[in-house]
C-alpha positions in Angstrom: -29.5 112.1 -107.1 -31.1 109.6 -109.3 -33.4 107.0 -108.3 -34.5 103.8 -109.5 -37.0 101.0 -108.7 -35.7 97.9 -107.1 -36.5 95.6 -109.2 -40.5 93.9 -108.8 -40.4 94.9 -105.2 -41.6 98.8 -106.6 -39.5 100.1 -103.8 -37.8 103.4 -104.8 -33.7 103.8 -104.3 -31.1 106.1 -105.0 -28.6 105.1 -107.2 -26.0 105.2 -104.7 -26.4 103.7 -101.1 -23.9 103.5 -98.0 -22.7 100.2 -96.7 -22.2 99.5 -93.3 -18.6 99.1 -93.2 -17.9 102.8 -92.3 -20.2 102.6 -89.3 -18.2 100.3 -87.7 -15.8 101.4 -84.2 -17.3 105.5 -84.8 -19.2 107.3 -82.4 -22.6 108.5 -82.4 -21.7 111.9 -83.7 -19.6 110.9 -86.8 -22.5 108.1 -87.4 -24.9 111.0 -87.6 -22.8 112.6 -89.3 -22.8 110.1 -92.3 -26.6 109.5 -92.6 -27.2 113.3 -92.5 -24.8 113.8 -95.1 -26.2 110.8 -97.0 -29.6 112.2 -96.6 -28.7 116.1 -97.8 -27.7 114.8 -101.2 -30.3 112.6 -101.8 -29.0 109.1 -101.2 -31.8 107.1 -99.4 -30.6 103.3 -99.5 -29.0 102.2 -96.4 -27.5 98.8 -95.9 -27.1 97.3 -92.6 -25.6 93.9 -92.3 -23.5 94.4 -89.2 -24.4 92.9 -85.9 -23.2 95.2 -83.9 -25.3 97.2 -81.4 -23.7 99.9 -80.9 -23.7 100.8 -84.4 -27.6 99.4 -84.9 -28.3 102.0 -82.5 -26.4 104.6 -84.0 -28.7 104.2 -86.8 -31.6 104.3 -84.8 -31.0 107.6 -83.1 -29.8 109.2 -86.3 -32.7 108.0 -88.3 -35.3 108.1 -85.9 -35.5 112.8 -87.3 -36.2 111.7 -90.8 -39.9 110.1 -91.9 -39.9 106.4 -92.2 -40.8 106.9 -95.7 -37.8 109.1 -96.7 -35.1 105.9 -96.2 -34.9 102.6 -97.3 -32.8 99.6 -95.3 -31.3 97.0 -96.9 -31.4 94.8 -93.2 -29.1 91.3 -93.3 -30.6 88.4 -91.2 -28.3 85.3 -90.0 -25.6 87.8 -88.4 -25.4 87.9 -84.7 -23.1 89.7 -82.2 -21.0 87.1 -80.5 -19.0 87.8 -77.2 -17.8 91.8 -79.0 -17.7 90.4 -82.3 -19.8 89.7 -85.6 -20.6 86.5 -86.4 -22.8 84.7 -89.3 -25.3 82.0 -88.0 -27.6 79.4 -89.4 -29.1 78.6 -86.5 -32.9 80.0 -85.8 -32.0 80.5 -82.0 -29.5 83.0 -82.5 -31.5 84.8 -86.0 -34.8 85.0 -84.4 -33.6 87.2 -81.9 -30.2 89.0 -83.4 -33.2 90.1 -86.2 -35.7 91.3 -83.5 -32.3 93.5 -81.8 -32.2 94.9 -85.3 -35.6 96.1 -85.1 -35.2 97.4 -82.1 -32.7 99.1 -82.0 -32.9 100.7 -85.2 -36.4 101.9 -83.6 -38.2 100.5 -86.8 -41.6 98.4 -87.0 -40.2 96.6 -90.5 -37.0 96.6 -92.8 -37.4 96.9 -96.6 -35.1 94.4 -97.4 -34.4 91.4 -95.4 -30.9 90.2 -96.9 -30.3 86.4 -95.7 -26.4 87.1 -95.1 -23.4 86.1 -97.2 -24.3 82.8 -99.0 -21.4 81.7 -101.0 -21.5 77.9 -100.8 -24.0 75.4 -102.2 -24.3 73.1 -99.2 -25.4 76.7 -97.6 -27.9 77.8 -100.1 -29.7 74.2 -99.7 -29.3 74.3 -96.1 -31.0 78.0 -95.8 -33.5 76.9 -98.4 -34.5 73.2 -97.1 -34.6 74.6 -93.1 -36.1 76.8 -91.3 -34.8 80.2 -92.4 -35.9 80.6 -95.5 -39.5 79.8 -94.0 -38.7 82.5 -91.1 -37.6 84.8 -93.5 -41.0 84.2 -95.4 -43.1 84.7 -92.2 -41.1 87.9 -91.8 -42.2 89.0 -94.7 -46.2 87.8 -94.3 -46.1 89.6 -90.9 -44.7 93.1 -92.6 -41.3 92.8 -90.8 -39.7 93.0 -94.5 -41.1 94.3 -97.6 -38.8 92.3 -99.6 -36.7 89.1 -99.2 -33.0 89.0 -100.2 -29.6 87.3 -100.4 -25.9 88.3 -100.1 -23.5 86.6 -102.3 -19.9 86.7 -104.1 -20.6 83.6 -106.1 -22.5 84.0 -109.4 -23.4 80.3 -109.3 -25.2 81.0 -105.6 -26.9 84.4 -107.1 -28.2 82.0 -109.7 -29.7 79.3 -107.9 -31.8 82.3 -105.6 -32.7 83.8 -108.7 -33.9 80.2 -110.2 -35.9 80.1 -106.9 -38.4 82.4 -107.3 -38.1 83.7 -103.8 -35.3 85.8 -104.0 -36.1 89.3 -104.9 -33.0 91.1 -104.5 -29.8 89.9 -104.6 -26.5 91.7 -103.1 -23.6 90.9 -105.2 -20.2 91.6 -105.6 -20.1 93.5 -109.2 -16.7 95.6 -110.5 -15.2 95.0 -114.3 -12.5 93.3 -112.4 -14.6 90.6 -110.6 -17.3 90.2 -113.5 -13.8 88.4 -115.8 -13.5 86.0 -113.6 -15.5 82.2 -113.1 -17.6 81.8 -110.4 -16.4 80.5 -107.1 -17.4 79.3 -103.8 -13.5 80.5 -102.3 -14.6 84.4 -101.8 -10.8 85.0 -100.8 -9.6 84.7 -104.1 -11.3 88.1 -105.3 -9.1 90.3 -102.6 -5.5 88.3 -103.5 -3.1 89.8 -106.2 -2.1 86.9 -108.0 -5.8 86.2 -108.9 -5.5 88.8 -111.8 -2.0 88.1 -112.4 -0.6 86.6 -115.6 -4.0 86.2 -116.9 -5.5 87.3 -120.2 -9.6 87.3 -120.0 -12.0 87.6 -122.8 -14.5 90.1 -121.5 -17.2 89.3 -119.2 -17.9 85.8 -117.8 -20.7 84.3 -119.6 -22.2 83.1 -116.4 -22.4 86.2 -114.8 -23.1 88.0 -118.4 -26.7 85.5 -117.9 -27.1 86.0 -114.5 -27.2 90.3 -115.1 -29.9 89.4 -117.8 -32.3 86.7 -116.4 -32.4 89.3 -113.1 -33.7 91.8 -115.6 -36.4 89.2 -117.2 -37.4 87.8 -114.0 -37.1 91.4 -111.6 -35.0 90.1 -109.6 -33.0 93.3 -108.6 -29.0 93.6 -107.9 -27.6 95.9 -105.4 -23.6 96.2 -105.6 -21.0 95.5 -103.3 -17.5 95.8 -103.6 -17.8 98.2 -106.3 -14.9 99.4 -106.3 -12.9 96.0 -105.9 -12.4 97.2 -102.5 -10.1 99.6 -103.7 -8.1 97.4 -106.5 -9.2 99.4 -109.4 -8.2 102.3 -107.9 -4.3 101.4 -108.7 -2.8 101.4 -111.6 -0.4 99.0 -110.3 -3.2 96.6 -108.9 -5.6 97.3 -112.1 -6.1 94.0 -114.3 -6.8 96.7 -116.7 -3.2 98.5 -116.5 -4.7 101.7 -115.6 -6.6 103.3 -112.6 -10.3 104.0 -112.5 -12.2 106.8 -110.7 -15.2 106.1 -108.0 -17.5 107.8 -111.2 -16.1 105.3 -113.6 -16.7 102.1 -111.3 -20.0 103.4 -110.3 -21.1 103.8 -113.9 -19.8 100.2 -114.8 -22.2 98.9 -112.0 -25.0 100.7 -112.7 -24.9 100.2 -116.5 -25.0 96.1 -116.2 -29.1 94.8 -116.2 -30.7 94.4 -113.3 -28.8 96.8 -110.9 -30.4 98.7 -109.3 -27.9 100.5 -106.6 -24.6 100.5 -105.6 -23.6 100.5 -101.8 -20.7 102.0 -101.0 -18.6 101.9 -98.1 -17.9 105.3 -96.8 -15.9 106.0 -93.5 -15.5 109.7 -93.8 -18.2 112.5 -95.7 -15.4 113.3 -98.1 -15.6 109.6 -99.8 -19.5 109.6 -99.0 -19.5 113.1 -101.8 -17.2 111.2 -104.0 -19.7 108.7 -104.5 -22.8 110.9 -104.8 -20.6 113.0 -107.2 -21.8 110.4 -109.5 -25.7 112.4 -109.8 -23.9 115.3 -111.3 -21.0 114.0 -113.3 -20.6 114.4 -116.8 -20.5 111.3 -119.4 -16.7 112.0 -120.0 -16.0 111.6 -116.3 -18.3 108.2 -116.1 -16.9 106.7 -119.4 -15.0 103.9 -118.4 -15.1 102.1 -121.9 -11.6 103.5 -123.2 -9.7 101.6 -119.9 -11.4 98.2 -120.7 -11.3 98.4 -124.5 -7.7 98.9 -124.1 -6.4 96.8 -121.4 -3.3 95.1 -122.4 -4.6 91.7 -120.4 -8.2 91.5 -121.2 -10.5 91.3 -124.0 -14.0 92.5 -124.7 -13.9 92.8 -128.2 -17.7 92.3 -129.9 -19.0 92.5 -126.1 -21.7 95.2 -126.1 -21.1 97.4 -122.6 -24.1 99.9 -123.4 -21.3 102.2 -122.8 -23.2 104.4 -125.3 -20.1 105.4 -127.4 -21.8 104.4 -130.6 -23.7 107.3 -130.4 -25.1 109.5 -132.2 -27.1 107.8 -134.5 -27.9 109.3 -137.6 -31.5 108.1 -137.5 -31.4 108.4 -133.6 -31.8 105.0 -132.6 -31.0 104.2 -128.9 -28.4 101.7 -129.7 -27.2 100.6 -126.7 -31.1 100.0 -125.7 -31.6 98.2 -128.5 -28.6 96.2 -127.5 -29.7 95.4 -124.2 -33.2 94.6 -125.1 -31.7 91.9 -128.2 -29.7 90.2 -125.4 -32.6 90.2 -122.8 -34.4 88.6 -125.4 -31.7 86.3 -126.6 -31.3 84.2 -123.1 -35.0 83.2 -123.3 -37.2 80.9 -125.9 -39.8 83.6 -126.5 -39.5 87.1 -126.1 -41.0 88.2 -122.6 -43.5 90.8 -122.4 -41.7 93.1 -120.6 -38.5 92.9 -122.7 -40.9 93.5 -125.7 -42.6 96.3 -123.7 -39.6 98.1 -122.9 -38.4 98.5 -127.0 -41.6 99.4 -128.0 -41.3 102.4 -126.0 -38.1 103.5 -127.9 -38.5 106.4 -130.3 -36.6 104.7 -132.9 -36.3 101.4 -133.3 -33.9 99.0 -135.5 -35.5 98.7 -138.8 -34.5 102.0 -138.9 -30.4 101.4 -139.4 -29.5 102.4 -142.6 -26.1 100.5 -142.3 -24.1 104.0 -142.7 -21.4 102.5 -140.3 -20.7 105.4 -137.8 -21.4 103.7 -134.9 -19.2 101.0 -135.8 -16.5 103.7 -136.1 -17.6 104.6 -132.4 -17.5 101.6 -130.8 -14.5 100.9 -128.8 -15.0 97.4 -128.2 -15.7 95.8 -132.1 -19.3 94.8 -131.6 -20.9 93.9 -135.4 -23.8 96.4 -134.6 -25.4 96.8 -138.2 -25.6 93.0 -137.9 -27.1 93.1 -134.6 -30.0 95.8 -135.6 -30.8 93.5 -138.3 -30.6 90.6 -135.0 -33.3 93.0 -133.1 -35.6 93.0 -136.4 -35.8 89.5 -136.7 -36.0 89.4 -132.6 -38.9 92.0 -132.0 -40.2 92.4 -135.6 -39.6 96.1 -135.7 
């Protein structure tokens, strides 16, 4: 398994992490189950948003064998357990103590990620942040209940507004090539009806969540995935915007390759899907390429779009091209370079004032992107 930091909190994750959806209406035993088999193969991000205390328990118990520094929980505030039922909340009674059940249960002294649940509306993101739970959230986090303070969202125009905060430090968003063509909206329905990527052409990725993937970068405001999979859309050839199937690999890889991610949580209800997912640590670059599908979807467009997909590659004077590409458009979304965009390319073994304009990555590329023009971009960008 591969691990990454999460974001400026320095808190170390696995690639891959296990939502809670899974956990729900199992018993103990198939719960433990899950987390061991999560564990074995190296995946140490947990999120829990549900309510439920059976299944808070559950984690509890299974957890309680491994050391408290071998897992990492991605804990959702503002969900309470309601006469057998979930339920979100915005009112302090109910958070206060649905978030000290959480503790309790799941036998732990703090979370590593308090995630202030599903925040899809502006009227709720101004409520949360003008009332009393982001300020309980805060003292959570000054008392060493959470290491970290985040937000759930499926609206890039919410996920913008946390990041413009300066509170947020990780953001749980909805992120698949399917969802990432479409505008932002506060309606989350939309994403799981048919005839939203019906009859519609789209050109690429939508400049608003294209920004959003690169100011988290510049600021370190880490994005964990959910719904990578477009909960299960993408996995139909007849459901596909893209006309064609794609594996759990290939939708893991187009998460994890957009700025700023940092893990993808899966929803797993059986070990067999749970190994499909961490199949992604050992899989080749032929089984993750997705770039082929999307390049040639008959409804959608990312011609001159650079994915990093990396098929531009090799370089005849081995220049990381797809870094260089992702560095140029970190840098492009801001006035000045940052330091830690300029940082990062000054660590590359080659840089862009190397190209030679000999043209074979632009034979490579499946997607059109002018990248000769671009390397000559990154010169005048980072003066290297």
């Amino acid at each position: 398994m591969n691990y990454r930091i999460l974001g400026r909190t320095g808190i170390k994750v696995s690639e891959i992490g296990i939502g809670g959806e899974g956990f729900e209406n199992r018993s103990y035993e198939d719960c433990e189950a899950l987390i061991d088999c999560a564990m074995k193969n190296g995946i140490n991000f947990i999120d829990v948003y549900n309510s439920n205390p059976e299944v808070r328990s559950h984690h509890g118990r299974a957890l309680k064998k491994y050391p408290r520094d071998a897992f990492v929980i991605q804990g959702h505030l503002c969900t309470v357990w309601d006469d057998g039922q979930y339920r979100r909340s915005r009112e302090l009674k109910e958070i206060v103590p649905a978030f000290m059940d959480l503790l309790e249960r799941m036998q732990l002294n703090y979370i590593d990620v308090g995630m202030i649940h599903y925040v899809d509306e502006k009227s709720d993101f101004e409520r949360i942040m003008s009332k009393g739970i982001i300020a309980y959230a805060q003292e959570l986090k000054r008392q060493g209940h959470i290491k970290a303070l985040g937000l759930s969202t499926h609206n890039p125009d919410i996920a913008l507004m946390a990041v413009e905060s300066g509170l947020i430090d990780v953001i749980l968003l909805s992120i698949n090539p399917a969802y990432d063509m479409l505008p932002a909206s506060e309606d989350v329905d939309i994403l799981f009806e048919d005839e939203t990527f019906a009859n519609r052409t789209y050109e690429g990725i939508d400049p608003k969540r294209e920004h959003l993937y690169q100011l988290c970068e510049n600021r370190g405001v880490a994005l964990t995935v959910m719904k990578g999979y477009a909960a299960g859309k993408l996995f139909s050839q007849a459901e596909s915007p893209f006309g064609q199937a794609l594996t759990p690999v290939q939708c893991l890889h187009y998460a994890l390759t957009r700025p700023a991610v940092a893990a993808v949580m899966v929803g797993v209800s059986s070990q067999e899907q749970l190994l499909a997912a961490a199949a992604y640590a050992t899989a080749s670059d032929a089984e993750k390429d997705y770039s082929e599908i999307l390049a040639n979807a008959p409804k959608s467009s990312f011609r001159g779009h650079c994915m990093y997909c990396g098929h531009c590659a090799p370089c005849s004077q081995k220049i990381d091209i797809a870094a260089v590409n992702k560095y140029l458009d970190l840098a492009l979304i801001q006035e000045t370079v940052p330091e830690t965009v300029n940082g990062h390319y000054e660590l590359l073994a080659h840089y862009a004032e190397e190209c030679i304009a000999c043209g074979e990555c632009l034979k490579n590329c499946p997607f059109g992107v002018a990248i000769t023009d671009r390397m000559k971009q990154a010169v005048a960008v980072f003066g290297k």
